[in-house]
C-alpha positions as CSV (number, residue, x, y, z in Angstrom):
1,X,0.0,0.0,0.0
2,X,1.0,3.9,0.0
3,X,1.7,5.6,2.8
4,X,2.8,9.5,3.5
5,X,5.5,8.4,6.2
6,X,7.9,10.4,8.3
7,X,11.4,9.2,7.6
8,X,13.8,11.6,8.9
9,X,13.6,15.1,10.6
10,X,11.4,17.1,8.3
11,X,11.3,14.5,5.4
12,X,8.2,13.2,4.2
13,X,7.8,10.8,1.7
14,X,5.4,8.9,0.0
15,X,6.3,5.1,0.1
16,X,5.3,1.8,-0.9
17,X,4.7,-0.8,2.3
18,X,2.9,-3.7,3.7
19,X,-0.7,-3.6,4.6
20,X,-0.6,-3.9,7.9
21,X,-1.1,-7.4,9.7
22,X,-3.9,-7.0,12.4
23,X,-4.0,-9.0,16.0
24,X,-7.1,-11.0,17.3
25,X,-8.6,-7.4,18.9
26,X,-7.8,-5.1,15.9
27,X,-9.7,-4.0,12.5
28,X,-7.8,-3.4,9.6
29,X,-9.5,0.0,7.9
30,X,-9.3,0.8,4.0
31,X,-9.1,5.0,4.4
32,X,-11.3,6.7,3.0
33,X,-9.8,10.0,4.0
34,X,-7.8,11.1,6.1
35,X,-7.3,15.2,8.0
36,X,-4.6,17.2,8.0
37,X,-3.8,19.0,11.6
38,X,-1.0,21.6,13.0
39,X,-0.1,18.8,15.0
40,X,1.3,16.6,11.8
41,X,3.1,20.1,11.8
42,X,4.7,20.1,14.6
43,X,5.7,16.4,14.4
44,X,7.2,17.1,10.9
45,X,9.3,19.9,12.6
46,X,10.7,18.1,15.5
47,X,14.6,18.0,15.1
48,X,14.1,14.3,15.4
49,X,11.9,10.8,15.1
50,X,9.3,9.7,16.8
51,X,10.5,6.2,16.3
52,X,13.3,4.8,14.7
53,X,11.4,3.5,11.7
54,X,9.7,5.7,9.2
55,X,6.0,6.8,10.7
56,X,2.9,7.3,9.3
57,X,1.0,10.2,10.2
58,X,-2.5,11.2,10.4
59,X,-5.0,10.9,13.1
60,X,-7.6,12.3,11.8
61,X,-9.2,8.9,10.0
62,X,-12.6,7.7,8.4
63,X,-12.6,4.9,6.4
64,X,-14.3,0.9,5.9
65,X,-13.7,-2.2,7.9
66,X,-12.0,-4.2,5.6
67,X,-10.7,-7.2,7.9
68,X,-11.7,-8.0,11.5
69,X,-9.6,-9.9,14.9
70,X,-10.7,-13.0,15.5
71,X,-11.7,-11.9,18.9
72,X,-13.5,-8.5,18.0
73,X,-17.2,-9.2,18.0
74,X,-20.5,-6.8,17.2
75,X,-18.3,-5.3,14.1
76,X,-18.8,-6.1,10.0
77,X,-16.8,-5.8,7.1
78,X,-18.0,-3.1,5.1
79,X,-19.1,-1.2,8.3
80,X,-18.0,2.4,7.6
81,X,-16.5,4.6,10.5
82,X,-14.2,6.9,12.4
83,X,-11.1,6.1,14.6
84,X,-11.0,7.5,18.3
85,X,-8.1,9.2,18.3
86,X,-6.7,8.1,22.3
87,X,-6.1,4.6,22.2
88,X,-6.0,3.9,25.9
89,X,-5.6,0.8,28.3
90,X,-9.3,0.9,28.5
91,X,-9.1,-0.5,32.5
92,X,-7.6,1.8,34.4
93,X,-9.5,4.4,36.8
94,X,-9.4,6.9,34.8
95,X,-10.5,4.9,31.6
96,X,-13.8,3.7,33.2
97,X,-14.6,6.8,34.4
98,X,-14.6,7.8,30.6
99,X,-11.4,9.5,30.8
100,X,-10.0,8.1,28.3
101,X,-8.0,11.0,27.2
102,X,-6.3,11.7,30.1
103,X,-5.5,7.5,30.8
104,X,-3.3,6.3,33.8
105,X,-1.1,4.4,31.9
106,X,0.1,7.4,30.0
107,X,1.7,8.7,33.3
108,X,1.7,12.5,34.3
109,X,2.0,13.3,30.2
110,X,-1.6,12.2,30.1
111,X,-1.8,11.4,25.7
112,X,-2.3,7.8,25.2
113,X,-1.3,6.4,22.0
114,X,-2.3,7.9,18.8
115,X,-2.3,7.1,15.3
116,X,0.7,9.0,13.3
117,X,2.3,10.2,17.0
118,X,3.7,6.8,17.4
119,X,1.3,3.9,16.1
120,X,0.9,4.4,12.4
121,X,-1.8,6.5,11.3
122,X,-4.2,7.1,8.6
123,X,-2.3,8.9,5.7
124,X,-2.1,5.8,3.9
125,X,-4.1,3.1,2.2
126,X,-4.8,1.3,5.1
127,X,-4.6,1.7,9.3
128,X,-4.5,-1.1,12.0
129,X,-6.5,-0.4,14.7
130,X,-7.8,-1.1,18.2
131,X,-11.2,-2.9,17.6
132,X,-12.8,-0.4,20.5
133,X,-11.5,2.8,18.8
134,X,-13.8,2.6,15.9
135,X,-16.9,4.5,15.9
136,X,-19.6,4.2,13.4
137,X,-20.7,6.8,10.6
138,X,-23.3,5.4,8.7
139,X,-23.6,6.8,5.2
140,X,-21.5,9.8,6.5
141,X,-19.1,11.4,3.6
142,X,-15.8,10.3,4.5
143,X,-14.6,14.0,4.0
144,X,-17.1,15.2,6.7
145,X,-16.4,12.7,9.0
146,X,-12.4,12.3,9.0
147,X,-12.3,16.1,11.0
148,X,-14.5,14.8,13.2
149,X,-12.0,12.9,15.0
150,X,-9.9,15.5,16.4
151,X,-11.4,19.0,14.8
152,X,-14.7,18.3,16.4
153,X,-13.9,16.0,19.3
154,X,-11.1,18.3,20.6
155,X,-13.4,21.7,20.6
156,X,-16.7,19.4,22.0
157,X,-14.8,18.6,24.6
158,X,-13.2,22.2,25.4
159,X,-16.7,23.4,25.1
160,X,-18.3,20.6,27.0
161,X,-16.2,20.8,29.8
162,X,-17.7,24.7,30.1
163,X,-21.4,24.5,29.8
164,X,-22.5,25.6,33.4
165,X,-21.4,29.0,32.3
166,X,-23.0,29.4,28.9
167,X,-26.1,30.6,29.7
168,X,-28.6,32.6,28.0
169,X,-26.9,35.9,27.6
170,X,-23.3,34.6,28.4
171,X,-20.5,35.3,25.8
172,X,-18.4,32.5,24.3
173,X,-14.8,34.2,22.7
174,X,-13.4,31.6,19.7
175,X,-10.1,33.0,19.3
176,X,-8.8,31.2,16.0
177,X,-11.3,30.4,13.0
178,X,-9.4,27.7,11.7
179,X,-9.8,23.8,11.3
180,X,-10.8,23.6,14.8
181,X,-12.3,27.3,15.3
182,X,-14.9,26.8,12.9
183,X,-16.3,23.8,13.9
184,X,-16.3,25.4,17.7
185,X,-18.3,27.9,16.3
186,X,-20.6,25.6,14.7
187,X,-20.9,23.3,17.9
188,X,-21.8,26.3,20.6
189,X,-23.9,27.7,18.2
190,X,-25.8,24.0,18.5
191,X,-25.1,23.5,22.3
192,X,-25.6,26.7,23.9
193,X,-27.6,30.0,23.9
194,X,-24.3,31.6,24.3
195,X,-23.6,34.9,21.9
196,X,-20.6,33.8,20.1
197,X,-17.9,36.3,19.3
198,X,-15.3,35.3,16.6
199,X,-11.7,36.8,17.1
200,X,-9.1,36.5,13.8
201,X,-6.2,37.7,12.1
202,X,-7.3,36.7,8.8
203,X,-10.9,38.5,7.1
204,X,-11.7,35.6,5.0
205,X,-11.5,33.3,8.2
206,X,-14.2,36.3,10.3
207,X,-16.5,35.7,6.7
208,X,-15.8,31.5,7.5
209,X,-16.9,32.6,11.6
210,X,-20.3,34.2,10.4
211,X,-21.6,31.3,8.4
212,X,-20.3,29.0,10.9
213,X,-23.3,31.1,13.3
214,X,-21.0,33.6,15.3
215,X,-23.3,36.3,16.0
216,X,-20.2,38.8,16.0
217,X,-16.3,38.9,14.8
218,X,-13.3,41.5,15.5
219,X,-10.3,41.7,13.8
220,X,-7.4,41.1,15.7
221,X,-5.4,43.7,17.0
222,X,-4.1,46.1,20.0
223,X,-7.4,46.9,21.1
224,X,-9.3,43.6,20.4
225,X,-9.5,42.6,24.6
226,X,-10.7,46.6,25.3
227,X,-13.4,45.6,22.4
228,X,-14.8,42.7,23.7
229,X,-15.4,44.4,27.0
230,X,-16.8,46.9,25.6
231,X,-19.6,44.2,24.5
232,X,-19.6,43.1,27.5
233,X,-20.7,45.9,29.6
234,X,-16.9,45.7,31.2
235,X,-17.6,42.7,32.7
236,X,-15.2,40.0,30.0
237,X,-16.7,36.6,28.6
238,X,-18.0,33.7,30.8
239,X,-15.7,31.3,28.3
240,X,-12.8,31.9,26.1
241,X,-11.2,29.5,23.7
242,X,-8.2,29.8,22.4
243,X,-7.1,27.7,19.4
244,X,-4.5,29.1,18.8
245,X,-2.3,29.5,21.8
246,X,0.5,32.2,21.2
247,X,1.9,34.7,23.7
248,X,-0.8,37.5,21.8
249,X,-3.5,34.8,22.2
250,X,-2.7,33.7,25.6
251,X,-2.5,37.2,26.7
252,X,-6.2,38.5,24.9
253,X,-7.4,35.3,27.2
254,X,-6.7,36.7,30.2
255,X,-7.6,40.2,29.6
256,X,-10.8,39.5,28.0
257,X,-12.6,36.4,30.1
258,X,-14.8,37.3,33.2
259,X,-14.7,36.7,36.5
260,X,-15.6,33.4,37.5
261,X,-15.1,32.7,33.5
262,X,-13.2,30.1,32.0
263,X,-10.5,30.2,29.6
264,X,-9.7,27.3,27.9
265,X,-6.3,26.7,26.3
266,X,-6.3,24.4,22.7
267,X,-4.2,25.7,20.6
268,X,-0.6,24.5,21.1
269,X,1.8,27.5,20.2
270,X,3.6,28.0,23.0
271,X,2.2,30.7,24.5
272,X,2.2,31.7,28.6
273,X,-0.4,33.1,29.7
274,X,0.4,36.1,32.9
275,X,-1.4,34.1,35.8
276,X,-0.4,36.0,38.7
277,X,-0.9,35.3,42.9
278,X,-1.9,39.1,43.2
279,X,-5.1,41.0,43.8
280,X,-7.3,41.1,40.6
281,X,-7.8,44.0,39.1
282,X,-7.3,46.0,35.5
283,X,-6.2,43.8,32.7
284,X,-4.6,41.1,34.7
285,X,-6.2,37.7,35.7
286,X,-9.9,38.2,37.4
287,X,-11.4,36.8,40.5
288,X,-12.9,32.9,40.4
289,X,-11.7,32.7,36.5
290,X,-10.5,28.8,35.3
291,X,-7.9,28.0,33.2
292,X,-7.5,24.5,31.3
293,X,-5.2,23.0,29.4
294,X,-7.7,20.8,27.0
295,X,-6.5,17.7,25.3
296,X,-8.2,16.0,22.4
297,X,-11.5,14.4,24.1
298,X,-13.6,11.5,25.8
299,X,-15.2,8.7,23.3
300,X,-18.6,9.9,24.3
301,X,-17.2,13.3,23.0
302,X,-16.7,12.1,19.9
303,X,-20.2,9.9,19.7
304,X,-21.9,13.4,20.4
305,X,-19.9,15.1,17.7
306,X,-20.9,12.3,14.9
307,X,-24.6,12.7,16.2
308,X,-23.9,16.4,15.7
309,X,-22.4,16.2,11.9
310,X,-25.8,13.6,11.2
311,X,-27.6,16.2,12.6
312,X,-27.0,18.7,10.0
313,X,-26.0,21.4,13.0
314,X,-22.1,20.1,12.2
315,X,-20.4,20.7,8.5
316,X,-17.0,20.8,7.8
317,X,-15.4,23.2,5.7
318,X,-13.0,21.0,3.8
319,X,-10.3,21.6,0.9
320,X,-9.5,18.3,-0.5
321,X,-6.3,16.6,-1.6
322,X,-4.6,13.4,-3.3
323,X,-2.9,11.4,-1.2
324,X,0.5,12.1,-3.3
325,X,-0.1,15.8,-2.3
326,X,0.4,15.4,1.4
327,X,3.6,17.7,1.5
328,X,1.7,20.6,-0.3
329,X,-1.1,20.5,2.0
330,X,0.7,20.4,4.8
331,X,2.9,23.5,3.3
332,X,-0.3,25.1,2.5
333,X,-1.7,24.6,6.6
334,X,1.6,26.3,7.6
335,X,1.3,29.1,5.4
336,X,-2.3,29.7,6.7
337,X,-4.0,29.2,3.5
338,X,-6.2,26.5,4.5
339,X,-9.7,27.1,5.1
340,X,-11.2,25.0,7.6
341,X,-9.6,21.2,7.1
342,X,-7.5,19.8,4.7
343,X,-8.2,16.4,3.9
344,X,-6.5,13.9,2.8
345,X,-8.1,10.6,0.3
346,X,-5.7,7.8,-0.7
């Protein structure tokens, strides 16, 4: 089969290799496509491998059962789906609790496996993978429903984990309109009464916000946290999501959420938020606010996000690629050109 492999610091090539042999609890998956994140990013800039032989990436995977474990029941060949993204022990505390993202047996760095940070992943012609991450689609378009397994799960669970404070009347900041920024939008527009404020550097990615249902966008710039409490009677967000997650970013966070808010950190760029032990006041860190550092989501999370998408209150915005043009997608993401999701279909 072809896979888009990692096989040295920054070198990504297309190669020919075995389909992959599956144990008695695993499925083998024929991709049908396959999403493109800043993570693969940031794994393709790492001055060095993941592994010592060449890696797949992708963990963003829809696709059709195409062989089945000899001890995997309640699955079919054929059966279309998506793959949970955090493939945990499944039995420790955590794990039952449905936890699965933040599983014991991944120690105090809390990310189980994952496919193309480790295990092989899905930018390829076929994936191996634990019978108990797969998570049916129906009919679902394999371009809508590849996203869905990070893009959707990660922002469901951000927003999930905040729903006690959006309220009707509340404000919900999405700072970031991008593959994951959108579909937040689209998901608190379907979960909560919350007025949705959009926050970008880009114009075309504000237009992306409105369809998406943001009642409200703001360019980004030096006075971009004094604007949002000026909309706010003074008073700051009750949630802010940050998907992107540079110093600027971190920063507008904390100077824009409410007291007793929450500001939730998703993006991974690096950026350190000023949380200070001092009395509140001004533009520094109010009284009661929250701060969490959100990573990818529970199974359940995802199951809600499918029955989201089959909803129709879930879409995608997707830009489509071959397989073979991996590198110029991923060039493209980096440049900011993307809107919404590239995709990936082998």
């Amino acid at each position: 089969m072809r896979a888009l492999q990692l096989t040295d610091p920054g070198v990504l090539e297309l190669r020919e290799v075995p389909v992959p042999e599956i144990g008695p609890d695993e499925l083998l998956l024929r991709v049908g496509a396959a999403g493109i994140c800043h993570s693969d990013l940031h794994v393709l800039h790492l001055p060095f491998t993941m592994r010592a032989e060449p890696l797949t990436l992708g963990h963003e995977v829809a696709g059709t059962i195409e062989a089945i474990g000899g001890e995997v029941g309640g699955r079919a060949v054929g059966e279309r789906g998506i793959v949970y993204l955090c493939w945990s022990c499944g039995v420790c505390r955590e794990c039952v609790s449905g936890n699965e993202n933040v599983c014991r047996a991944a120690g105090r760095t809390a990310m189980p496996p994952c496919p193309g940070l480790g295990p092989d992943g899905g930018m390829a012609e076929y994936i191996r993978i634990p019978a108990r991450s797969f998570v049916p689609i129906g009919e679902m378009d394999f371009l809508q429903a590849a996203p869905l397994a990070d893009a959707a799960l990660t922002s469901y669970h951000a927003i999930h984990g905040v729903r006690d404070q959006l309220r009707p009347g509340s404000t919900a900041v999405v700072i970031g309109v991008g593959g994951l920024g959108h579909v937040a939008v689209q998901i608190l527009a379907a979960v909560s009464a919350a007025r949705i404020i959009a926050v970008d550097v880009s114009e075309d990615k504000l237009d992306l916000a409105a369809r998406c249902g943001a009642a409200e966008w703001l360019l980004s710039g030096a006075d971009t946290a004094r604007e949002i409490l000026d909309r706010t009677d003074g008073r700051g967000a009750e949630a802010v999501f940050d998907f992107v997650g540079v110093d600027q970013t971190a920063k507008l966070a904390v100077e824009s959420v409410a007291p007793n808010g929450a500001y939730r950190m998703v993006g991974l760029g690096g950026g350190a938020p000023e949380l200070t032990a001092a009395p509140a006041g001004g533009p520094g860190w109010p009284w009661g606010a929250s701060v969490r550092k959100s990573y990818g989501g529970t199974k359940s999370d995802l199951i809600d996000s499918v029955a989201l998408a089959e909803a129709g209150k879930l879409r995608i915005e997707v830009e489509k690629y071959d397989l073979a043009d991996g590198r110029d997608a991923l060039d493209r993401l980096e440049r900011g050109l993307v809107g919404g999701r590239a995709v990936l279909v082998p």
